[in-house]
C-alpha positions as CSV (number, residue, x, y, z in Angstrom):
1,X,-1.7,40.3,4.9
2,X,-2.4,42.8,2.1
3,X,1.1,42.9,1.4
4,X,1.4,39.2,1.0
5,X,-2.1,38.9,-1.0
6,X,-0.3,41.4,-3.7
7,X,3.5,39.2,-3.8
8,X,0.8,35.9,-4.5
9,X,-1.2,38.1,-7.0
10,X,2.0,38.9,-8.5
11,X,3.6,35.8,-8.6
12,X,0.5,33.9,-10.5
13,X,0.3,37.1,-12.7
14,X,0.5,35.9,-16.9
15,X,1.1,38.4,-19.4
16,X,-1.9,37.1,-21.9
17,X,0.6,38.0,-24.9
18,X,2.9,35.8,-23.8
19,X,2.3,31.9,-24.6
20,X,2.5,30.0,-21.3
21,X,4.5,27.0,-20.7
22,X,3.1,24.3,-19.1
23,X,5.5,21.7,-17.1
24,X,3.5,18.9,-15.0
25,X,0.2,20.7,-15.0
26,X,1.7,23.8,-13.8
27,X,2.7,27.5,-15.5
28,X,6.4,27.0,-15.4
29,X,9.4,29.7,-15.3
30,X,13.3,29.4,-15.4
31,X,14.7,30.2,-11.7
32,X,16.0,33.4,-11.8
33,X,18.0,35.7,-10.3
34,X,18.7,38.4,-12.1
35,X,21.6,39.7,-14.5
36,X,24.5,37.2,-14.3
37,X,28.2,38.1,-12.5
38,X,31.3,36.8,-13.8
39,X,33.6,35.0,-11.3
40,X,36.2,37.4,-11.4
41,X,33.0,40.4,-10.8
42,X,32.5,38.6,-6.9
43,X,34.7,37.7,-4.0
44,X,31.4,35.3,-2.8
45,X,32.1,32.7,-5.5
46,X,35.8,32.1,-4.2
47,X,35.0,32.1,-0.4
48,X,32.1,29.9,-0.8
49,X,31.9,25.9,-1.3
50,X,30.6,25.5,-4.7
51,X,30.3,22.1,-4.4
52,X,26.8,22.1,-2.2
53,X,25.4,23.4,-5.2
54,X,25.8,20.1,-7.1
55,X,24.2,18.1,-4.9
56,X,20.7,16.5,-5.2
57,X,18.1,16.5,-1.9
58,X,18.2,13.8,1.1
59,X,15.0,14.5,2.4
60,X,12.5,11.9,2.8
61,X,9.4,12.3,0.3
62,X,6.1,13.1,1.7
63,X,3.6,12.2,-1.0
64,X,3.2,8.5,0.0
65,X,-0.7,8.2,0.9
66,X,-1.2,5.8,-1.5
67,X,-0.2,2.8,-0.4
68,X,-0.4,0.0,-2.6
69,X,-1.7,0.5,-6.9
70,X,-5.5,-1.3,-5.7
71,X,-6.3,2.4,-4.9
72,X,-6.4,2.5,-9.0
73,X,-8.4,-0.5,-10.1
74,X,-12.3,1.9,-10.2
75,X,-10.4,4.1,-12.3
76,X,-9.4,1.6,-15.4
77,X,-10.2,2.8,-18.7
78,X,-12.8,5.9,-17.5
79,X,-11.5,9.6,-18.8
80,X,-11.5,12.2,-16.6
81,X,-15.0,13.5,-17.2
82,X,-16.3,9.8,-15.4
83,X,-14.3,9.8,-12.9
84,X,-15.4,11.2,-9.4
85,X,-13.0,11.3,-6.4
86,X,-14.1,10.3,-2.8
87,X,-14.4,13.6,-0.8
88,X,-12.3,12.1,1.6
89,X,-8.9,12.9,-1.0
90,X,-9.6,16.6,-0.2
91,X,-11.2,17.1,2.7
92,X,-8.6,19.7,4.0
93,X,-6.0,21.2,2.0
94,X,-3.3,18.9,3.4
95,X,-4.6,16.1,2.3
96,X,-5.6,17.7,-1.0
97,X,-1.6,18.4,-1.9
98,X,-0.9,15.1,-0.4
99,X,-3.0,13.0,-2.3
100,X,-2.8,14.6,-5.3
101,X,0.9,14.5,-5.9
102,X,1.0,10.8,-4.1
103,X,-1.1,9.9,-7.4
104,X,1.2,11.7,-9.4
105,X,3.9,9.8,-8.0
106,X,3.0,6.8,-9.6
107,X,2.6,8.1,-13.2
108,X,4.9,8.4,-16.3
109,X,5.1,10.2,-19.4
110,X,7.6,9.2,-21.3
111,X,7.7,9.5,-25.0
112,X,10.4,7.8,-28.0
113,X,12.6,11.1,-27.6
114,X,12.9,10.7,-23.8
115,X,13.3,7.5,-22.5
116,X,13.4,5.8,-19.5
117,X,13.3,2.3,-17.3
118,X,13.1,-1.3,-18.2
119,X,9.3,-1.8,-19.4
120,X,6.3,-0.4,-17.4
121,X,7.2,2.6,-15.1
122,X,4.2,2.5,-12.1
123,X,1.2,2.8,-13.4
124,X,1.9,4.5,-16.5
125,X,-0.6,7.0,-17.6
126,X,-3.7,6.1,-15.5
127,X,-3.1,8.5,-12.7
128,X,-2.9,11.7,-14.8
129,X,-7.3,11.6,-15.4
130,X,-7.2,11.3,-11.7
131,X,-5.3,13.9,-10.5
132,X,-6.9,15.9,-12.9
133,X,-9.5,16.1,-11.1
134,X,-8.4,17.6,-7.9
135,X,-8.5,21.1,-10.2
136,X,-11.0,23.6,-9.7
137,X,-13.6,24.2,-12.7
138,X,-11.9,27.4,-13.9
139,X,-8.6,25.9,-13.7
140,X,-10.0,23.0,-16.0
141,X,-10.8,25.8,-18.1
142,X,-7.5,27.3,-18.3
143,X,-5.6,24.1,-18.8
144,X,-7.4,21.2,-21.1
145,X,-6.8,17.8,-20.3
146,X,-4.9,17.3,-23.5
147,X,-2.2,20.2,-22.5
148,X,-2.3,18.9,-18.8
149,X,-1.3,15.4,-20.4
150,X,1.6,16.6,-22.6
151,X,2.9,19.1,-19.9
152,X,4.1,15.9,-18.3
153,X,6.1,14.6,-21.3
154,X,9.1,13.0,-20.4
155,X,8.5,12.7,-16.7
156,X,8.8,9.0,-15.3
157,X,8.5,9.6,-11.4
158,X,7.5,12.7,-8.7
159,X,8.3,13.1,-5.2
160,X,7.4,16.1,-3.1
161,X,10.5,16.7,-1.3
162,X,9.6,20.2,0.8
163,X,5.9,21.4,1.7
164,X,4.7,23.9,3.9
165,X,1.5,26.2,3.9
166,X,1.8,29.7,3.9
167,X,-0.8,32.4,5.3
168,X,-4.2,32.4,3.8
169,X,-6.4,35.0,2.3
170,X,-9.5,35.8,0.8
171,X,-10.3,32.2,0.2
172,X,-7.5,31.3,-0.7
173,X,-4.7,28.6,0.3
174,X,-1.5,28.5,-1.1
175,X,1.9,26.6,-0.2
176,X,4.9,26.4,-1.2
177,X,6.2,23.0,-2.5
178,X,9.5,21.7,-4.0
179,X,9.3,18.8,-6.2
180,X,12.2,15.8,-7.5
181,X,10.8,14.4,-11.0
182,X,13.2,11.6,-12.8
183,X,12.7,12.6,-16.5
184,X,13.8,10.3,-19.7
185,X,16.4,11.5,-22.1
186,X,17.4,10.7,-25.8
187,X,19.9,8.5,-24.5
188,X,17.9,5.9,-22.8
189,X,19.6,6.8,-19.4
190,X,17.4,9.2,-16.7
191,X,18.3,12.2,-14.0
192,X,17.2,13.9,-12.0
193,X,15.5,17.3,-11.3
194,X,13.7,19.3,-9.7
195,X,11.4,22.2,-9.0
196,X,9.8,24.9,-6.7
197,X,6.7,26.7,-6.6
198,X,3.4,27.5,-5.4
199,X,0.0,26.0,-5.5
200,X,-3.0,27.8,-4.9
201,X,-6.2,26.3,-3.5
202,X,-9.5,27.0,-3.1
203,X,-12.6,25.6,-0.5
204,X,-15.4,24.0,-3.4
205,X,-18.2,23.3,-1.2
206,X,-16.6,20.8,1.4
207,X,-13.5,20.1,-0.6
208,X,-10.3,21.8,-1.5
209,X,-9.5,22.1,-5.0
210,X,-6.1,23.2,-7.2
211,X,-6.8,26.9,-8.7
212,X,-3.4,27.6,-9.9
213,X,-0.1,26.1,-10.1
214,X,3.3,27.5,-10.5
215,X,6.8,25.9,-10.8
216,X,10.0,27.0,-11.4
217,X,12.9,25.0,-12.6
218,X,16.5,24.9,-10.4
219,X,19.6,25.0,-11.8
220,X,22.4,23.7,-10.7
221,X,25.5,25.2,-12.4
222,X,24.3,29.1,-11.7
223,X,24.7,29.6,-8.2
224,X,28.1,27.1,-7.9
225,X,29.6,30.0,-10.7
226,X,27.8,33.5,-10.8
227,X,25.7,35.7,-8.4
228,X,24.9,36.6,-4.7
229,X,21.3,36.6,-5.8
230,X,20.9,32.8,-4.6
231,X,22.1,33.5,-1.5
232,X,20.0,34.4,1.7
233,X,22.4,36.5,3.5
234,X,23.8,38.8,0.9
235,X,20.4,39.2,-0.4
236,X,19.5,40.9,3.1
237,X,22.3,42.7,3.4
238,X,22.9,44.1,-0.1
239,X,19.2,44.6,-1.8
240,X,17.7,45.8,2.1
241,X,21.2,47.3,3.3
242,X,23.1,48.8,0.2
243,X,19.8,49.6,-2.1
244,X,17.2,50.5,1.0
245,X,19.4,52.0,3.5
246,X,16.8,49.8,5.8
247,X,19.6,48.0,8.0
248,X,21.4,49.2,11.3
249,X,22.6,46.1,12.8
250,X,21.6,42.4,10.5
251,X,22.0,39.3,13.3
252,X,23.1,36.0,12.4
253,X,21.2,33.8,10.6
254,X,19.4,31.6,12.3
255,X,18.1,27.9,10.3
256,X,16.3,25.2,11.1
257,X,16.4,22.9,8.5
258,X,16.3,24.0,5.3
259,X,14.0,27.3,6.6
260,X,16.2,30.4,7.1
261,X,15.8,33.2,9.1
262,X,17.0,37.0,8.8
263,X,16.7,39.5,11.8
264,X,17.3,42.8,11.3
265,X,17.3,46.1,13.5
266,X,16.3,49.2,10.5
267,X,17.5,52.3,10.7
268,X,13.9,53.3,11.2
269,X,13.8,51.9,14.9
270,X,11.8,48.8,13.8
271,X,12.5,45.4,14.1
272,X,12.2,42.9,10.8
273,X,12.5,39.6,10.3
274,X,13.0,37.5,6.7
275,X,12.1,34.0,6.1
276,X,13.9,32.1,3.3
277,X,13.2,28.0,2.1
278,X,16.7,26.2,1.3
279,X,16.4,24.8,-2.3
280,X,17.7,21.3,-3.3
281,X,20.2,22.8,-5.2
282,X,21.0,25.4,-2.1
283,X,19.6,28.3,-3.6
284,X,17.8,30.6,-0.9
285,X,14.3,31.5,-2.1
286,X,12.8,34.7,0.0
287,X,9.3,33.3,1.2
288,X,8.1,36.3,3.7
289,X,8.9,39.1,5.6
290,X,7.6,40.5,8.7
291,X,7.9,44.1,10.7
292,X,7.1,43.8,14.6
293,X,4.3,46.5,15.3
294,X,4.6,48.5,18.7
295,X,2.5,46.1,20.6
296,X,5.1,43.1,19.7
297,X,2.8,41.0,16.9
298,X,4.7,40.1,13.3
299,X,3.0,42.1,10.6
300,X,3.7,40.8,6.5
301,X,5.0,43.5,4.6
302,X,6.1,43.3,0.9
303,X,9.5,45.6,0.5
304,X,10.3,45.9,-3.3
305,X,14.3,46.4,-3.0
306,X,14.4,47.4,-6.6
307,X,12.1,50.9,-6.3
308,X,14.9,51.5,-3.6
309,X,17.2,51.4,-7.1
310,X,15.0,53.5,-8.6
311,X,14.4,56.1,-6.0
């Protein structure tokens, strides 16, 4: 767990010199994978089916707690500073990610530069002083309501497509989410697209409140033309295998819906095991890996392939 406690330190790490970019309340960053290959540079490109990599996610949506828009009439014309949220919104951290993306779900920013829809668009821009509030204190601190506003700009609609809770520590609860927005454009006309990332959450007396946020954007013409970065397997095999000399025998990948899973014998006698999440646009995303102890339990472990490079 100490292991994993540094990757979720690392991955909410800001370089304070650096301006951050805010996209729908959260610190955003481009998905990346590292320096790009050309097509003639990789035999993967040609074996594979580039074609997945265009396509947009099936899965049902799961932020749908909000039944019908009456849950908004106590909030009409109140800012964010009157409004108070029933305790019963984040009374476990589930329903805290639920609830606050199923308000989300129903608001829109769009602006005269990107367009979108025939008139009204949900319930416009009354849920944003809600949701607001499902942030901790410091987080308010960190993000005004003004910046929280306009980091939405040009988004008409949200669904959480993929959510799943990773391992806690030291107070605090982060998952793992993947989100479909439907943004305006300049040309009246809107598309799709979507994002992964983390939220972090912390217990505030008997409620669970958003401390951090991060998303990345996904792209979908990378992976369909350059890299092996995006993909689970050669991931393993080179970066563990080439760079760390780590695998004697890699097993076949086993998956269960869009979470994939790596076993691994090392060439240190242990046994590992990888855990990726299956992006909308089919990019693997490495989530957590594990080392069986000698009395058979998964320990994390963090193994930086690149100091392998280095060393």
């Amino acid at each position: 767990m100490k292991h994993f406690t540094k990757w979720i330190n690392r991955t909410f790490n800001h370089d304070s010199r650096k301006k951050m970019t805010l996209v729908m309340g959260a610190q955003y960053e481009p998905q990346t994978f590292g320096q790009p290959v050309e097509r003639n540079q990789t035999s993967l490109i040609s074996t594979r089916d580039a074609e997945k990599y265009f396509r947009p996610s099936s899965l049902p949506i799961k932020n749908t707690l909000i039944k019908n828009f009456q849950f908004f009439d106590p909030y009409y014309d109140k800012n964010y500073k009157e409004i108070i949220l029933p305790a019963s919104l984040s009374r476990t951290p589930d329903e805290t990610v639920l609830n606050y993306f199923s308000i989300l779900r129903e608001a829109e920013n769009l602006t005269p530069n990107q367009l979108g829809g025939c008139g009204t668009v949900g319930m416009a821009r009354l849920p944003y002083p809600i949701a607001y509030n499902f942030f901790t204190k410091d987080y308010q601190k960190r993000v005004s309501y003004n910046k929280y506003l306009q980091s939405f700009a040009g988004i008409g609609h949200i669904n959480l497509v993929k959510k799943n809770r990773l391992p806690d520590e030291n107070g605090i609860v982060p998952y793992f989410v993947e989100l479909e927005s439907i943004e305006g454009s300049s040309k009246g006309v809107t598309y799709f697209a979507y994002y992964y990332g983390y939220v972090q959450l912390k217990k505030v007396q008997n409620m669970y409140k958003i401390d951090q946020m991060k998303l990345y954007g996904e792209d979908f013409l990378c992976a369909a033309y350059h890299l092996w970065q995006h993909d689970a397997e050669a991931v393993v095999g080179i970066m563990y295998g080439e760079w760390c000399k780590l695998i004697k025998k890699q097993l076949p990948t086993k998956q269960d819906g869009y979470v994939k899973t790596i076993d691994y014998f090392g060439t240190d006698g242990a046994y590992y095991r990888f855990i990726f999440y299956q992006l909308t646009n089919d990019t693997d995303v490495l989530i957590s890996q594990y080392k069986k102890d000698s009395e058979g339990n998964w320990k994390s472990i963090r193994i930086d392939p690149y100091k392998c490079v280095k060393n």
